[in-house]
BAFI-3210 file (N, C-alpha, C; in Angstrom, 3 decimals, decimal comma, padded with zeros to 6 digits):
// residues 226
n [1|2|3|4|5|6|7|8|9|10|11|12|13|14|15|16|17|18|19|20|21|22|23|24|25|26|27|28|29|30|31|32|33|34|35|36|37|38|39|40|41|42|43|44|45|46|47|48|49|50|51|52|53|54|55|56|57|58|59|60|61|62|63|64|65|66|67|68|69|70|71|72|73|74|75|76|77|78|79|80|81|82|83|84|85|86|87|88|89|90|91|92|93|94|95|96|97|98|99|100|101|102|103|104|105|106|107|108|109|110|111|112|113|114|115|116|117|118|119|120|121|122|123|124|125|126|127|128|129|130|131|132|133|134|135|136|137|138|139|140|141|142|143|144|145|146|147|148|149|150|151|152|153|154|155|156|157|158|159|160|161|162|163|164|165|166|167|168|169|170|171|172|173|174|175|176|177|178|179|180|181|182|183|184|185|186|187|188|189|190|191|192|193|194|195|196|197|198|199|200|201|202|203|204|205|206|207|208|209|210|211|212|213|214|215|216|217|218|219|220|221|222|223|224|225|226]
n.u [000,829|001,882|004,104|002,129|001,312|003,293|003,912|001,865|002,395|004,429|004,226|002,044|003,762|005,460|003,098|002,264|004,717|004,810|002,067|002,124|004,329|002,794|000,984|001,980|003,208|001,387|000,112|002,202|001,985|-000,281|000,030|001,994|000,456|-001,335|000,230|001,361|-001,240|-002,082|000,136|000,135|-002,812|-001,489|000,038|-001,955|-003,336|-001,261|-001,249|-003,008|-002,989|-000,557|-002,103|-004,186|-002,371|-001,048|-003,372|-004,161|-001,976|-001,337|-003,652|-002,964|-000,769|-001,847|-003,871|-001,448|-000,093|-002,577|-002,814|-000,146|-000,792|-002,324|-001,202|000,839|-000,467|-002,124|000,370|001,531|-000,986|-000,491|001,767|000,702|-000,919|000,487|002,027|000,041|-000,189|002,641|002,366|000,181|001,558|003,178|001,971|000,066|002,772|003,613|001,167|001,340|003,619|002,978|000,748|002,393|003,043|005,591|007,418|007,717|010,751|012,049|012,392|014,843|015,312|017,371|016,856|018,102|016,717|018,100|020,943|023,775|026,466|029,273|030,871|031,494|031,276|031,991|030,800|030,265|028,454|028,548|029,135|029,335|026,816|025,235|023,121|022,592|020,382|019,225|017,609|014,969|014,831|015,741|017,912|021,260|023,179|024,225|024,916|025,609|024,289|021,492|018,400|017,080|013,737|013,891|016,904|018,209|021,100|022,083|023,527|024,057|023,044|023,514|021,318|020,099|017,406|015,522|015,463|013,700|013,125|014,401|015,204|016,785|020,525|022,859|026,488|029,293|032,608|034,123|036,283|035,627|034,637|031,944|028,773|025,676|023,570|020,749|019,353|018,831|019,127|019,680|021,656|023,296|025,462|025,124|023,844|022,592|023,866|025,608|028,532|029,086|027,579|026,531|026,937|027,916|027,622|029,510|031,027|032,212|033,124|036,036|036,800|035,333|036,986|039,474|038,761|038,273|037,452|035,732|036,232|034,100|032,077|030,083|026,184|023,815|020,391|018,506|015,776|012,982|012,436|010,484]
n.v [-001,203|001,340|001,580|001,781|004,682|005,724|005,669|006,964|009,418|010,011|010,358|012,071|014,150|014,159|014,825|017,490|019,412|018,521|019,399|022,155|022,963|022,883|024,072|026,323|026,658|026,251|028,710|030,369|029,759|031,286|034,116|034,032|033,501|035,853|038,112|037,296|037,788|040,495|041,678|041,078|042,042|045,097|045,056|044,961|047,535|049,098|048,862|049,441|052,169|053,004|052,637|054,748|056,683|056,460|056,765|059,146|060,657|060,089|061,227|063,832|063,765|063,546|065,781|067,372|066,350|067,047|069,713|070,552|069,784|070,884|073,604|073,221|072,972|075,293|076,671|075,747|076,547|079,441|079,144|078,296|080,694|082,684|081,273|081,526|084,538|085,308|084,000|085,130|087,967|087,799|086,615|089,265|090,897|089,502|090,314|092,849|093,260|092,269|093,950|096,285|098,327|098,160|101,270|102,083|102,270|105,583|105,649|106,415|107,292|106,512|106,896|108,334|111,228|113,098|114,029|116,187|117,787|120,272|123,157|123,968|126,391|128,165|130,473|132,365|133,598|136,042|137,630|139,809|141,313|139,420|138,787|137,031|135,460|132,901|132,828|131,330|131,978|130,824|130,989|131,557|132,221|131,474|129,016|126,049|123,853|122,076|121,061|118,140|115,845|113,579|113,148|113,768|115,881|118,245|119,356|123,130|124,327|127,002|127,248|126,397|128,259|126,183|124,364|123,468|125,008|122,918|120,897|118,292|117,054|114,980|115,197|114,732|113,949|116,081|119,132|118,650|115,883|113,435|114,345|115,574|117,801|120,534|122,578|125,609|128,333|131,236|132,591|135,149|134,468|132,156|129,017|127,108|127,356|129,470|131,350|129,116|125,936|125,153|127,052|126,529|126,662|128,068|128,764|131,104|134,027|133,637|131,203|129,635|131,002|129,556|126,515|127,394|126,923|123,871|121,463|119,697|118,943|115,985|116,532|114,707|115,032|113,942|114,417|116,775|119,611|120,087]
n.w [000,000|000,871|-001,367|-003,298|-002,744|-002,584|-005,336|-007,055|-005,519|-007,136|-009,201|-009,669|-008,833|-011,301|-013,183|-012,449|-013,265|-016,003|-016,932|-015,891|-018,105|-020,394|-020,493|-020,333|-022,845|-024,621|-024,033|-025,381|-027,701|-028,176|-027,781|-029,298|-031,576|-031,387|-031,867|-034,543|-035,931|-035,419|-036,170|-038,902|-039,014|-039,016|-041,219|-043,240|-042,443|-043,474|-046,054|-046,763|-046,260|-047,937|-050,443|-050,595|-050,242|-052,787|-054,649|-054,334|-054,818|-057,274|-058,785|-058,169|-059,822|-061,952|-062,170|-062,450|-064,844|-066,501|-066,403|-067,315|-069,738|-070,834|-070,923|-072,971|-075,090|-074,865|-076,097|-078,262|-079,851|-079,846|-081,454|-083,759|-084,489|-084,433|-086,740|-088,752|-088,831|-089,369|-092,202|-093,080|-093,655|-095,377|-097,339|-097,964|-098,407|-100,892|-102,121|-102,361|-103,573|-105,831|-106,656|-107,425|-109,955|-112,485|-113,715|-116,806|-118,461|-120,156|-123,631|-125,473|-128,012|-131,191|-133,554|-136,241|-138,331|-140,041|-141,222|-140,885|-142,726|-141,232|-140,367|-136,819|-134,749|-131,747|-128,716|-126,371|-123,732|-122,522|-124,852|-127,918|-128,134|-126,897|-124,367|-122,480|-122,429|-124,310|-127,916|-127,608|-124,917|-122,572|-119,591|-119,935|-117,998|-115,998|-116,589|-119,128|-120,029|-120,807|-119,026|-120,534|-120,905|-121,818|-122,922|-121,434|-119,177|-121,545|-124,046|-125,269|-128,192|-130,891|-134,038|-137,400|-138,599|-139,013|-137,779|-135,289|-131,892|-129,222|-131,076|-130,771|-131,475|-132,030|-132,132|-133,666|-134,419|-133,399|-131,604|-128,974|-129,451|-129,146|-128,340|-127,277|-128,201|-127,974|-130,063|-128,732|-129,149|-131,821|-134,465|-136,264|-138,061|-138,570|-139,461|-142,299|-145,081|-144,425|-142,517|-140,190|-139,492|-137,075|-133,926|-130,698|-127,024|-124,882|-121,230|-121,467|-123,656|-123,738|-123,014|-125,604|-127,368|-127,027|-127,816|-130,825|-134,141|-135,198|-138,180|-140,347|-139,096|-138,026|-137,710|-136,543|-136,345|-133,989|-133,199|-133,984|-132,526|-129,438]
ca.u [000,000|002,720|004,538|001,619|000,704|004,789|004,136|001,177|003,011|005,200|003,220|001,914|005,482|005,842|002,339|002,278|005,828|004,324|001,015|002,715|004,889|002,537|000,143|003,198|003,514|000,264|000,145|003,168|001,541|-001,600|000,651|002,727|-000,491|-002,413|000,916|001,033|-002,608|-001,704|001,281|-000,987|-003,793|-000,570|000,546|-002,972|-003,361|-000,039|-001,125|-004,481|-002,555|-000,028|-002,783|-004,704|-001,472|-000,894|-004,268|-004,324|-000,468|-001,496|-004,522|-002,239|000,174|-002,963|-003,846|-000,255|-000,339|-004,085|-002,669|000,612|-001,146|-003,713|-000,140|001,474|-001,621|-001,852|001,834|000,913|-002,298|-000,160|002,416|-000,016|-001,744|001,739|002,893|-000,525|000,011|003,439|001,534|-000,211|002,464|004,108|000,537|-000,189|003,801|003,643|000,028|001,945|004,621|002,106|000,362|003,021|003,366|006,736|007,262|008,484|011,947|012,383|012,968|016,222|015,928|018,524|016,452|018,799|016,327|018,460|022,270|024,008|028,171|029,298|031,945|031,085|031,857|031,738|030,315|029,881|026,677|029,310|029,396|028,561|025,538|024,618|022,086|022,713|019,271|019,132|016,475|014,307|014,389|016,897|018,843|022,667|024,221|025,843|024,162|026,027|023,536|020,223|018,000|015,681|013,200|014,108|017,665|019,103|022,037|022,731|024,693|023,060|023,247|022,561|021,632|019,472|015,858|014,560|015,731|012,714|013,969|013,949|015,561|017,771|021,691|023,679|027,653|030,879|034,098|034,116|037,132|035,412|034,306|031,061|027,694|024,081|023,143|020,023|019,247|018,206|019,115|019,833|022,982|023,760|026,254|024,770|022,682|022,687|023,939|026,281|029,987|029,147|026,278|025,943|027,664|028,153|027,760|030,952|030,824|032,709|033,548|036,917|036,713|035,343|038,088|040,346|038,697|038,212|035,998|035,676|035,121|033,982|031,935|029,009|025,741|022,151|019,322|017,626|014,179|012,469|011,393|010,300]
ca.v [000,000|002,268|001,612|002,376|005,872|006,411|005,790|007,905|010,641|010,554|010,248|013,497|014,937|014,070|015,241|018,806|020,020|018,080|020,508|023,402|023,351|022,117|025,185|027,657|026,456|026,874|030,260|031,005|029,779|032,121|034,980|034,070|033,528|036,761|039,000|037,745|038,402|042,186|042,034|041,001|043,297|046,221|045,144|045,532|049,025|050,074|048,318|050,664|053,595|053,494|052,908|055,264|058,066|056,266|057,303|060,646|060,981|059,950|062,406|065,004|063,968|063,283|067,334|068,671|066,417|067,515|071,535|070,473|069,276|072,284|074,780|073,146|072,968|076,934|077,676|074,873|076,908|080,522|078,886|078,150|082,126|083,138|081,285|081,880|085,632|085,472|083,915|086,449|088,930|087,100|086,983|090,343|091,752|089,469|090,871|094,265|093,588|092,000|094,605|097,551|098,661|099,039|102,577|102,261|103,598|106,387|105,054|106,836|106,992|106,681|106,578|109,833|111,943|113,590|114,314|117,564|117,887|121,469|123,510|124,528|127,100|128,200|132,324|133,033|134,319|137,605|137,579|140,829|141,627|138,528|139,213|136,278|134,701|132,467|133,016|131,021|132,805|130,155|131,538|131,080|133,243|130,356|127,353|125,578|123,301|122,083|119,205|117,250|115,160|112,476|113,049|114,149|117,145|118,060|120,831|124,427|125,039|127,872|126,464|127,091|128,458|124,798|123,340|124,328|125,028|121,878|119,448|117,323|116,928|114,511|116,280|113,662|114,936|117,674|118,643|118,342|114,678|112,864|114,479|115,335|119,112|120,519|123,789|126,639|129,827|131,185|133,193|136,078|133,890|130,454|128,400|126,452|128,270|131,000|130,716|128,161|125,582|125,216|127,415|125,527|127,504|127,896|129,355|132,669|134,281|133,495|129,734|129,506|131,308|128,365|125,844|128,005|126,077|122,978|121,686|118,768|118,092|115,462|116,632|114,047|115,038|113,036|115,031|117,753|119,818|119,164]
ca.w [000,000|000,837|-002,309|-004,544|-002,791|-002,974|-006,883|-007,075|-005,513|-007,908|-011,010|-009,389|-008,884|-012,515|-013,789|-012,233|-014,255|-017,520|-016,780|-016,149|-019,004|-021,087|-019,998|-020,744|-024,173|-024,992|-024,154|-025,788|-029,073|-028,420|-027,721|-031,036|-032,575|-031,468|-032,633|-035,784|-036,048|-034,759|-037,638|-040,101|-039,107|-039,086|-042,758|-043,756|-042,179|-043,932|-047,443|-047,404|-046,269|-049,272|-051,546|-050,416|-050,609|-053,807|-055,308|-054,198|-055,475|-058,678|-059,009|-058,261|-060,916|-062,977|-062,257|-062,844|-066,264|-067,427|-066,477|-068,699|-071,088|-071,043|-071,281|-073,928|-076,023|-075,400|-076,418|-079,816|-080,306|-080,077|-082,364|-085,052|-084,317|-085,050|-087,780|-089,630|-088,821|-090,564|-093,680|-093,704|-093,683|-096,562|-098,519|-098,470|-099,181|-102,112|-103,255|-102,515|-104,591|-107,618|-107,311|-108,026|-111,367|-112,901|-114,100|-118,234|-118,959|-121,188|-124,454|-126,405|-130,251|-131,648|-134,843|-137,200|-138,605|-140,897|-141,401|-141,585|-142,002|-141,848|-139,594|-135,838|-133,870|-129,997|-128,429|-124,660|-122,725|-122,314|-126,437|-128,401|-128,355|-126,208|-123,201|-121,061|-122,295|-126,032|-128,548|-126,773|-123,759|-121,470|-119,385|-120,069|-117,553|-114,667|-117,096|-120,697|-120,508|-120,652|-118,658|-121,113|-120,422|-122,365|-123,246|-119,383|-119,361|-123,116|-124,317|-125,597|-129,675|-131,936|-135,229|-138,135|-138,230|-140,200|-136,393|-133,822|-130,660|-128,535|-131,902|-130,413|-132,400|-131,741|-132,661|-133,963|-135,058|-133,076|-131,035|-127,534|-129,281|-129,406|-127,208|-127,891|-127,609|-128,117|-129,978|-128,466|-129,867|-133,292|-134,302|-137,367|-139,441|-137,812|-139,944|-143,714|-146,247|-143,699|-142,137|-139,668|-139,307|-135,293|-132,536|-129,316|-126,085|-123,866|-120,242|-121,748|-125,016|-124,135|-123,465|-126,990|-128,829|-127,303|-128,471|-132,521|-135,140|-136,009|-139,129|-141,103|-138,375|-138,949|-136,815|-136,525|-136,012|-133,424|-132,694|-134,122|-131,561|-128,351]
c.u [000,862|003,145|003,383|001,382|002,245|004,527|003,106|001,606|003,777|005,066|003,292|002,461|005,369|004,644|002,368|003,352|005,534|003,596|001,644|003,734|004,300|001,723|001,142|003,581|002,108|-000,420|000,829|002,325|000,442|-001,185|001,326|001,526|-001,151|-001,052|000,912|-000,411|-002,309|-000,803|000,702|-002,287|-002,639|-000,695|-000,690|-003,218|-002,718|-000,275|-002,070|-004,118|-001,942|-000,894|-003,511|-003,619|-001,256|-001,748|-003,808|-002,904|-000,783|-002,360|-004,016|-001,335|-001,180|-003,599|-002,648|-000,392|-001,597|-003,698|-001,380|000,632|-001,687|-002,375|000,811|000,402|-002,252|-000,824|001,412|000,069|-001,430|001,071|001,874|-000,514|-000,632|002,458|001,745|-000,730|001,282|003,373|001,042|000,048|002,979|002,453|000,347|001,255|003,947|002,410|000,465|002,625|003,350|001,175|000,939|003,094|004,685|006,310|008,640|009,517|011,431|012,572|013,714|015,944|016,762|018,492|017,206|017,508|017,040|020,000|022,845|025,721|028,438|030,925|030,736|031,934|031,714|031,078|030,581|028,930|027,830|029,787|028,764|027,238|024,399|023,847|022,049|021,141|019,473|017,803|014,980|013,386|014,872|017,678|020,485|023,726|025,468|025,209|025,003|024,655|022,039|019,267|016,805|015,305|013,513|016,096|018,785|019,695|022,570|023,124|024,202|023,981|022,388|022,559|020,420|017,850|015,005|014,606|014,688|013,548|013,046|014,418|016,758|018,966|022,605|025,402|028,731|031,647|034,484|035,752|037,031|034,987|032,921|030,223|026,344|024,350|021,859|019,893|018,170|017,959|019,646|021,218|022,595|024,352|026,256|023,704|023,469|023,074|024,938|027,950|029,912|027,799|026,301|026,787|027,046|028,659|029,012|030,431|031,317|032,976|034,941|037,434|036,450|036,740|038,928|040,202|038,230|037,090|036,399|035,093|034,861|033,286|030,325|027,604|024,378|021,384|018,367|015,575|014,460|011,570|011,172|009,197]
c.v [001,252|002,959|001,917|003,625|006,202|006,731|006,903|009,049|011,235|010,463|012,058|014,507|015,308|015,024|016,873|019,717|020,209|019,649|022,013|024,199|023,126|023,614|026,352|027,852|026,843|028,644|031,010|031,474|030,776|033,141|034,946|034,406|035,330|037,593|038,834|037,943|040,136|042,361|042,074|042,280|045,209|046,351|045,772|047,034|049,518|050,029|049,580|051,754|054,260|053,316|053,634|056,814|057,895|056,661|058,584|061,648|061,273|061,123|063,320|064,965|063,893|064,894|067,965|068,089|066,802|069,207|071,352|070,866|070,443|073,583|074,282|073,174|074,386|077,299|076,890|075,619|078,321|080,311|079,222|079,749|082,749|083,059|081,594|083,203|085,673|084,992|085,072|087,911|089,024|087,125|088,446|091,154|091,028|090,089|092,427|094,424|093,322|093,415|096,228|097,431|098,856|099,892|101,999|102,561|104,247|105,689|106,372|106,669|107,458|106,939|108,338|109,927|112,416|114,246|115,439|117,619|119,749|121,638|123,636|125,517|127,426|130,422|131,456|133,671|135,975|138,049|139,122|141,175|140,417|139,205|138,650|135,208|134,030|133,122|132,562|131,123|131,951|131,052|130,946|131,648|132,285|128,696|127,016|124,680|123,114|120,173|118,745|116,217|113,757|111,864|113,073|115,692|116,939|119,472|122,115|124,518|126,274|127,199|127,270|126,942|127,128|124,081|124,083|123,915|123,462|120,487|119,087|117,156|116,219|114,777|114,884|114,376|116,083|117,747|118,458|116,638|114,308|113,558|115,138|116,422|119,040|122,073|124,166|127,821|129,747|132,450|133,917|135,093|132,517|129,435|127,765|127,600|129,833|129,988|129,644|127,131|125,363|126,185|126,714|126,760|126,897|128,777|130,733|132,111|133,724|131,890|128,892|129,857|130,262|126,950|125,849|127,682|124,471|122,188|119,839|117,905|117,179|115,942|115,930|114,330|113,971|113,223|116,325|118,395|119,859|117,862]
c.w [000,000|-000,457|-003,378|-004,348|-003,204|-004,874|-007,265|-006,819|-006,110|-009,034|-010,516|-009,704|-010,026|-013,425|-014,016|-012,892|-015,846|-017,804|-016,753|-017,625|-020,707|-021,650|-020,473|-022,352|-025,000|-025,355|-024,844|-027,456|-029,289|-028,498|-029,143|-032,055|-032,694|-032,136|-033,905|-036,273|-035,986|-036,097|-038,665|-040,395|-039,729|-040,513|-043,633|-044,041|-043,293|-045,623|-047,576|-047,288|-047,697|-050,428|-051,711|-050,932|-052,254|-054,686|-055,438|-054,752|-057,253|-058,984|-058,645|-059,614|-062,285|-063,492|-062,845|-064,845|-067,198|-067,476|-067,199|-069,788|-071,720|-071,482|-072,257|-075,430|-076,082|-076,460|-078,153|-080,175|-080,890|-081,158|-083,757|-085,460|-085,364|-086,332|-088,885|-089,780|-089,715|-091,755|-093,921|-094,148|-094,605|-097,677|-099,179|-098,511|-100,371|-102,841|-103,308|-103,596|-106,049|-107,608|-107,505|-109,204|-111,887|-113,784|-115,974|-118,501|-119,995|-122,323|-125,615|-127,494|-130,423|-133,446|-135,646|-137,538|-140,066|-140,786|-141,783|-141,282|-142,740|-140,088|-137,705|-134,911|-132,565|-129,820|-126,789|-124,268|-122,757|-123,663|-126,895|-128,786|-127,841|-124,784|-122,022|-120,827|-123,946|-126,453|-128,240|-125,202|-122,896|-121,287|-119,307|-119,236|-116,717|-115,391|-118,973|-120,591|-120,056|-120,351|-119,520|-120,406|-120,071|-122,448|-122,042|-119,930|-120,705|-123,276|-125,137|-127,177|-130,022|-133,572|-136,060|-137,902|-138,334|-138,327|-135,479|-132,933|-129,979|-129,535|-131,421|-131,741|-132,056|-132,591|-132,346|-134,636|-134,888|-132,091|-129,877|-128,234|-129,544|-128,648|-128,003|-127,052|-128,308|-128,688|-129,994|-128,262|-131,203|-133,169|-136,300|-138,452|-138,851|-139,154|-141,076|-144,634|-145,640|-142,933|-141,077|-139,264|-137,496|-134,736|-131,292|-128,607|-125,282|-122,488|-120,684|-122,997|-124,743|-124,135|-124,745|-127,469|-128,716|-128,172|-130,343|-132,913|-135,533|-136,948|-139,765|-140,197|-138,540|-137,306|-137,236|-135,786|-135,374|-133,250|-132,994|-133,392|-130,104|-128,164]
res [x|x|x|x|x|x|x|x|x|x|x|x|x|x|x|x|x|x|x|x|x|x|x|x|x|x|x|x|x|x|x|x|x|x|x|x|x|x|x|x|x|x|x|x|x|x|x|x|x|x|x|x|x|x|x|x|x|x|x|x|x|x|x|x|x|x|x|x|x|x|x|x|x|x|x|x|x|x|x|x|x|x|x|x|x|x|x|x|x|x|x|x|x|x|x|x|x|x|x|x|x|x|x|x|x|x|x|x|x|x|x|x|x|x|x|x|x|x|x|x|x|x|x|x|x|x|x|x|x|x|x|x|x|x|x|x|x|x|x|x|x|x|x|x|x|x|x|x|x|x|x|x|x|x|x|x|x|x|x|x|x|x|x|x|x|x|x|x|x|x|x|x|x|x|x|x|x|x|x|x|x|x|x|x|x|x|x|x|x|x|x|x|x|x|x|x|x|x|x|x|x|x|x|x|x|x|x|x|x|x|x|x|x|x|x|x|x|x|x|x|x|x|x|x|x|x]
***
């Protein structure tokens, strides 16, 4: 009898350590268990947070790119304003230019008229019995020559009556050379049929006498007239 309560007591002994550690383990696992429950619940939290910042991130970048979009699609719009303004700049200086007129030149005949070879001689506005005006009524006082319309600066003749004032002469073989005067006075021993067919104005009587007469000289008639 002894010996079985001795064994009993020590089942006991034995049971109560088992129990206790058995009981400690248990708990441990509920404690392990409920944290990762708590970890799990955490991760959750943290997943909905960043998706939640993550939305609202995006719809911000979703705003800055829709107001981008909206300011590059101005500056594209003021491009186009611009470059169809400098069309139109370029439209109407070419309908400017088409529609100027060029202005005609002058046209020069050269077409002779009629041929006259005779001598020539020179006077001065300070000449005997000169006035300082031709037959015409130009004044010759600080002027040799004369501006045509057609012809530009040409050189002052006296020639014969058949020449109206204003007939153009183009003068070769002279000793000033080749040039186109125009007469516009008449002279005493000037003309066809007298000692010299043209006199050619000089700034003075005495600038003439240097250059004398010359003769054999050929003079064409370009224009009768003005």
């Amino acid at each position: 009898m002894k010996k079985f309560i001795y064994i009993v007591d020590c089942l006991i002994v034995l049971l109560i350590p088992l129990c206790i550690i058995t009981g400690v383990k248990e708990d441990v696992q509920v404690v392990k268990t409920t944290l990762d429950i708590k970890k799990v619940n955490s991760l959750k939290l943290i997943t909905n947070i960043d998706l939640k910042n993550t939305d609202f991130v995006s719809e911000e970048e979703k705003d800055e790119t829709s107001e981008v979009k909206e300011e590059n699609l101005e500056e594209v719009n003021e491009k186009a304003v611009s470059i169809e303004e400098k069309e139109e700049v370029i439209d109407n200086s070419t309908t400017s230019v088409e529609v100027v007129e060029e202005v005609p030149e002058q046209n020069v005949s050269n077409d002779i008229l009629d041929t006259l070879v005779g001598s020539m001689s020179g006077y001065g506005p300070d000449c005997n019995g000169c006035r300082g005006y031709t037959s015409s009524g130009y004044s010759i006082k600080n002027n040799i020559y004369y501006q045509d319309s057609t012809y530009g600066s040409v050189r002052i003749l006296a020639g014969d009556r058949s020449l109206k004032f204003g007939s153009i002469v183009r003068v070769k073989n002279s000793k000033l050379g080749e040039f186109i005067g125009i007469v516009l006075d008449r002279g005493g021993s000037v003309g066809i049929g007298r000692a010299h067919l043209f006199d050619l104005l000089f700034s003075s009587e005495k600038e003439a006498q240097l250059y004398e007469v010359s003769y054999n000289v050929s003079f064409e008639v370009l224009r009768y007239g003005y």
